[in-house]
ZABAMAR-51509 format. One record per residue: x, y, z of N, C-alpha, C in turn; residue number from 0. Coordinates in steps of 0.05 Angstrom, whole numbers, plus 5000, padded with zeros to 4 digits. Atoms other than C-alpha are relative to their C-alpha. Layout:
<rs>
+------+------+------+-------+-------+-------+------+------+------+-----+
: n.px : n.py : n.pz : ca.px : ca.py : ca.pz : c.px : c.py : c.pz :  nr :
+------+------+------+-------+-------+-------+------+------+------+-----+
:    X :    Y :    Z :     X :     Y :     Z :    X :    Y :    Z : NUM :
...
+------+------+------+-------+-------+-------+------+------+------+-----+
</rs>
This chain:
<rs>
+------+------+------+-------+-------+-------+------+------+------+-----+
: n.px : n.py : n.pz : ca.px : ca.py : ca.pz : c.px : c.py : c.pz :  nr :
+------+------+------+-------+-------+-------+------+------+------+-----+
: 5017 : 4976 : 5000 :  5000 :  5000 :  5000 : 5017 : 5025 : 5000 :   0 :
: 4985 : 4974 : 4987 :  5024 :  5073 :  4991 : 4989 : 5019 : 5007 :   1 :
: 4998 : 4986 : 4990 :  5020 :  5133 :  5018 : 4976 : 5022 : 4990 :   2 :
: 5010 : 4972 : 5009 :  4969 :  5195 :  5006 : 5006 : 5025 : 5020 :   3 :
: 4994 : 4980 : 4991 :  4982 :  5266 :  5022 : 4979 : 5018 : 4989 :   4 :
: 5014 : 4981 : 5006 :  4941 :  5322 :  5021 : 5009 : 5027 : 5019 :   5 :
: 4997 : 4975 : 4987 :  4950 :  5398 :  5037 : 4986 : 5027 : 5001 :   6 :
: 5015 : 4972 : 5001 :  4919 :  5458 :  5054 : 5014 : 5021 : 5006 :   7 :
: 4985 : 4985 : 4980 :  4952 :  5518 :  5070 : 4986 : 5029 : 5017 :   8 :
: 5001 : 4992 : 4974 :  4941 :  5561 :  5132 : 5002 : 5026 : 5000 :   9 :
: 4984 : 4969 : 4994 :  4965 :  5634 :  5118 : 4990 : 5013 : 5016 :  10 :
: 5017 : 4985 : 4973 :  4924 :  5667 :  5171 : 5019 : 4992 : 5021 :  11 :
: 4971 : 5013 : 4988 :  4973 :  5622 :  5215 : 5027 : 4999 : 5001 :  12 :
: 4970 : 5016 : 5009 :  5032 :  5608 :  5173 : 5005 : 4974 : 5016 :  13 :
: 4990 : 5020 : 4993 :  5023 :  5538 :  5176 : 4984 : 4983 : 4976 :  14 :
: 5006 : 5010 : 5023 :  5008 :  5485 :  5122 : 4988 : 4977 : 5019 :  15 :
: 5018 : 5028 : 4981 :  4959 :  5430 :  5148 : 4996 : 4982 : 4974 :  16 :
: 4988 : 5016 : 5013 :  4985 :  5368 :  5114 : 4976 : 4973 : 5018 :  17 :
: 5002 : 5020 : 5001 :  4947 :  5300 :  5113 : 5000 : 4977 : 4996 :  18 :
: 4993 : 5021 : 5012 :  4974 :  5232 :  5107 : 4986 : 4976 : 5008 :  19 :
: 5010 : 5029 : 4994 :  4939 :  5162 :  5100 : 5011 : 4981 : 4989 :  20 :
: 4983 : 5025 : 5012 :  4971 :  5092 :  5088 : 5026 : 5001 : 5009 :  21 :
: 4968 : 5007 : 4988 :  5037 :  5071 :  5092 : 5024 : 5014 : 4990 :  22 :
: 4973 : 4986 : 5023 :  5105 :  5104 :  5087 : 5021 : 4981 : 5010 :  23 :
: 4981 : 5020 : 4989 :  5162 :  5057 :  5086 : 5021 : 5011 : 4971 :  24 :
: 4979 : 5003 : 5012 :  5237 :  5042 :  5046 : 4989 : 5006 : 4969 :  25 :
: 5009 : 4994 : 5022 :  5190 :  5048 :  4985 : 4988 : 5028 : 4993 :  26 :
: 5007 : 4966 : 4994 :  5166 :  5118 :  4992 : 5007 : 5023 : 5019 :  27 :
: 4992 : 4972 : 4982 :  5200 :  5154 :  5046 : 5008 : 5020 : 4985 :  28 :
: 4983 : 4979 : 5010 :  5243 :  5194 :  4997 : 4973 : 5017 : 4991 :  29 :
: 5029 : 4989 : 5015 :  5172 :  5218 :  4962 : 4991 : 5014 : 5013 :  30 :
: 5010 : 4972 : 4977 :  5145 :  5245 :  5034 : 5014 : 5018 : 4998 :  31 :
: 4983 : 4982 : 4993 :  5208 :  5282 :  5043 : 4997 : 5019 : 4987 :  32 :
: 5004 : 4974 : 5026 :  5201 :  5314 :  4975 : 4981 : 5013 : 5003 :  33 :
: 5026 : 4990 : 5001 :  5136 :  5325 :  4973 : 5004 : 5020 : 5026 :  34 :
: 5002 : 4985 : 4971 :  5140 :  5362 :  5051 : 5014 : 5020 : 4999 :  35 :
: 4984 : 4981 : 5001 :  5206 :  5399 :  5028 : 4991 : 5028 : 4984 :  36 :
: 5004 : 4979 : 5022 :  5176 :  5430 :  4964 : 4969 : 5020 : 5009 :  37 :
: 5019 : 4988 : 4990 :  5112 :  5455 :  5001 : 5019 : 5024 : 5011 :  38 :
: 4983 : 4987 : 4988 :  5171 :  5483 :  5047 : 5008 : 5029 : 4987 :  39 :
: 4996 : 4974 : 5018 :  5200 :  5525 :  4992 : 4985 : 5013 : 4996 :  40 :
: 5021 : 4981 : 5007 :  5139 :  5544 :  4961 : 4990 : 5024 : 5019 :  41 :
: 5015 : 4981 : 4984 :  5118 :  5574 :  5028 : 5010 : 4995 : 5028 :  42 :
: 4983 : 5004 : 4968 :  5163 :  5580 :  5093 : 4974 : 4997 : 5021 :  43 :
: 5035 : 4999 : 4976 :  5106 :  5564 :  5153 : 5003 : 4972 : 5021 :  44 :
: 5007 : 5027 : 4979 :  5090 :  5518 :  5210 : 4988 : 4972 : 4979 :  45 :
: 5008 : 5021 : 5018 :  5073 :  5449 :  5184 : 4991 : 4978 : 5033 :  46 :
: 5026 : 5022 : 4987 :  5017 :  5405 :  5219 : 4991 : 4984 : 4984 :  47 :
: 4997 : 5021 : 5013 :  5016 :  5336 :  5200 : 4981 : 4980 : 5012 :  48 :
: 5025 : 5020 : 5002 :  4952 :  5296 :  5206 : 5011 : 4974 : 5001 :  49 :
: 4990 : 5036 : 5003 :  4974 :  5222 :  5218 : 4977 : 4982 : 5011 :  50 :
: 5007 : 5019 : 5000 :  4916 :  5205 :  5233 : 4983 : 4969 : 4986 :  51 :
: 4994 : 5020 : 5026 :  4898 :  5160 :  5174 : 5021 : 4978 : 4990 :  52 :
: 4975 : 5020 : 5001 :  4968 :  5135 :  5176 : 4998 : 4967 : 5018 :  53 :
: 5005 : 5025 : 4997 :  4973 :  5064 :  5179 : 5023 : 4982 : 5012 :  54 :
: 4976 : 5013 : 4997 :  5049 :  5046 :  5182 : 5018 : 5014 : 4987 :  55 :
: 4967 : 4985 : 5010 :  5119 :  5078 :  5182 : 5019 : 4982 : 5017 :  56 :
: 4968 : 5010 : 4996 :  5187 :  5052 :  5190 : 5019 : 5016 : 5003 :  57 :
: 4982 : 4988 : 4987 :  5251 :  5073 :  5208 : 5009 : 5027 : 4975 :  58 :
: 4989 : 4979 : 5031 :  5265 :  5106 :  5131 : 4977 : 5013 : 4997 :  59 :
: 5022 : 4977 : 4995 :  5194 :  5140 :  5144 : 5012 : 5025 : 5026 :  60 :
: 4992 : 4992 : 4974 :  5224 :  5161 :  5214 : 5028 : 5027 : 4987 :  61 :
: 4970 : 4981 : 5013 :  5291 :  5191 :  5178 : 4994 : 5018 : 4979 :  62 :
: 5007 : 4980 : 5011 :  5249 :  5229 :  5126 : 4985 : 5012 : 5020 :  63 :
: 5011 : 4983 : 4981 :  5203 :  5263 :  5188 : 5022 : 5015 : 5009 :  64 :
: 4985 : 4975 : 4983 :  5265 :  5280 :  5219 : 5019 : 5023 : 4973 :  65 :
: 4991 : 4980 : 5019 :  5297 :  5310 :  5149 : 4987 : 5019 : 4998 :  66 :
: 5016 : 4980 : 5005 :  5240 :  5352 :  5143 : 4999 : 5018 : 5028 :  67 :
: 4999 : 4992 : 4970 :  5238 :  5369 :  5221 : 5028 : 5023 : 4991 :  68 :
: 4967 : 4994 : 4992 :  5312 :  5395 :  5206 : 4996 : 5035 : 4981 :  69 :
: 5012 : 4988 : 5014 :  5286 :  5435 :  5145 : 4981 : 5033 : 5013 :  70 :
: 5017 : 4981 : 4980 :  5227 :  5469 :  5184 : 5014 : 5019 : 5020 :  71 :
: 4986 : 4981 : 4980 :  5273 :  5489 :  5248 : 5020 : 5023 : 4984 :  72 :
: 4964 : 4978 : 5026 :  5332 :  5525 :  5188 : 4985 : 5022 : 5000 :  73 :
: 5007 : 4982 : 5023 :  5281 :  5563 :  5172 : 4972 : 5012 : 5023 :  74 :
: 5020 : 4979 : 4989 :  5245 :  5585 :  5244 : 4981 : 4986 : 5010 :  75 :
: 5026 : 5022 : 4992 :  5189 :  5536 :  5247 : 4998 : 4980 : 5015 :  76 :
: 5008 : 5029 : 4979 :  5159 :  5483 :  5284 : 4984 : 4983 : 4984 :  77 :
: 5009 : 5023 : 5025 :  5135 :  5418 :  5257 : 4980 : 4987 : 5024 :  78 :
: 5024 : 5012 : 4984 :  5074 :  5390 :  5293 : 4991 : 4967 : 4984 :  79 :
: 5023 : 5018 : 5001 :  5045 :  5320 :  5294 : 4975 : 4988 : 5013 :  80 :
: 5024 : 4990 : 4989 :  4974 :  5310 :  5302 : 4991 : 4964 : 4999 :  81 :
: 5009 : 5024 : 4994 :  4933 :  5244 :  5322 : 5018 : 4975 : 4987 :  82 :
: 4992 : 5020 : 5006 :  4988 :  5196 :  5317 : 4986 : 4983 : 5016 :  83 :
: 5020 : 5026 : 4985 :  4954 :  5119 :  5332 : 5027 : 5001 : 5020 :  84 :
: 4991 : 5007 : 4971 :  4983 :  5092 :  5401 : 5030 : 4979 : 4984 :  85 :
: 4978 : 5022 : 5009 :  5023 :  5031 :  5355 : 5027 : 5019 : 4984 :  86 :
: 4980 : 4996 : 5010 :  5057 :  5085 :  5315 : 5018 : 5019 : 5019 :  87 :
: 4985 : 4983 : 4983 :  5080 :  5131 :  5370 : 5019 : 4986 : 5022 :  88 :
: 4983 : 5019 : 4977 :  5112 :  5075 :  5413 : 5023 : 4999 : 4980 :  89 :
: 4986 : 5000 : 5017 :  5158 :  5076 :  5345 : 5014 : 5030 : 5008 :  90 :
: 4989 : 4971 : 4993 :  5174 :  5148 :  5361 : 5008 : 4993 : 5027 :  91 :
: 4994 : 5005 : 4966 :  5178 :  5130 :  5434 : 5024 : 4994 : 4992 :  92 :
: 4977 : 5028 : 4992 :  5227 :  5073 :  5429 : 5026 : 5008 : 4983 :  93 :
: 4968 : 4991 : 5011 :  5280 :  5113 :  5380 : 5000 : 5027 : 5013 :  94 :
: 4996 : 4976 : 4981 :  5276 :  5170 :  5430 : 4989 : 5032 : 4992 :  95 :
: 5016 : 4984 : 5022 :  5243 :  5218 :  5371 : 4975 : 5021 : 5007 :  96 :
: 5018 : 4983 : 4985 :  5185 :  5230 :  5421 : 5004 : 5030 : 5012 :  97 :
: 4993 : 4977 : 4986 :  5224 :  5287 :  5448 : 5007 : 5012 : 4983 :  98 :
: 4990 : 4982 : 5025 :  5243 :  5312 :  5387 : 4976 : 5017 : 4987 :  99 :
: 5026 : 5006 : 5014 :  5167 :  5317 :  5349 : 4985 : 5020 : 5027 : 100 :
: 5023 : 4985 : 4985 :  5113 :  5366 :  5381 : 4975 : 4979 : 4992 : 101 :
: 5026 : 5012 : 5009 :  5054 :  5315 :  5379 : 4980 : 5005 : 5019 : 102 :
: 5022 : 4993 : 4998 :  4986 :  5341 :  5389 : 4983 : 4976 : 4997 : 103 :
: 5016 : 5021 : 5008 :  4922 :  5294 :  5397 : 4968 : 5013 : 5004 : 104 :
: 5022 : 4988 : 5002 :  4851 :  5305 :  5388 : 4986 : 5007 : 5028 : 105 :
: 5017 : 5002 : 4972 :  4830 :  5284 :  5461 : 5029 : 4999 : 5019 : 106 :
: 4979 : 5009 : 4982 :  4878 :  5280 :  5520 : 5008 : 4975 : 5006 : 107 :
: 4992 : 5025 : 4994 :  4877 :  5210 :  5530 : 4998 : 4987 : 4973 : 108 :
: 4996 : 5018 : 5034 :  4890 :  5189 :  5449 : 5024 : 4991 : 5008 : 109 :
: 4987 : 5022 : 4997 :  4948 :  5166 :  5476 : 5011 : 4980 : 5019 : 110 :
+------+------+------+-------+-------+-------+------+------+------+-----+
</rs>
């Protein structure tokens, strides 16, 4: 399965509200990255990232979030993620990433 993305952008904010469903893995990480960077250019801004749709990421999903994370901070910003599930955030937990990532959830106890 791959990946969809969708974006809206925010200018009232300066922030691009990004939505991804399905899977990102060794077969499409590089694609997120792009896709996330070139929004970047087009339009310097906060970036809020919808995961909740997302289904499954891996470690080469993990290493494009933080490329783009690296991106966002160059340039001022903050990178938000929003309703990650409980199975993919123990992934962020467990490579220490949690502390890295601003994640937001719909309810207080989503996770």
């Amino acid at each position: 399965m791959d990946f969809q993305l969708s974006y809206t952008p925010d200018m009232e904010n300066e922030r691009w509200n990004v939505k991804l469903s399905g899977e990102i893995d060794i077969f499409n990480s590089a694609q997120l990255k792009t896709q996330l960077t070139e929004l970047l250019a087009e339009r310097n801004a906060h970036l809020y990232v919808d995961c909740k749709a997302l289904e499954f990421i891996d470690s080469t999903a993990l290493g494009a979030l933080v490329g783009v994370l690296k991106t966002v901070k160059e340039n001022g910003r903050e990178m938000h993620l929003l309703n990650v599930r409980p199975n993919l955030f123990k992934l962020f937990r467990l490579t220490n990433l949690d502390d890295v990532f601003i994640f937001e959830e719909e309810s207080a106890d989503a996770k």
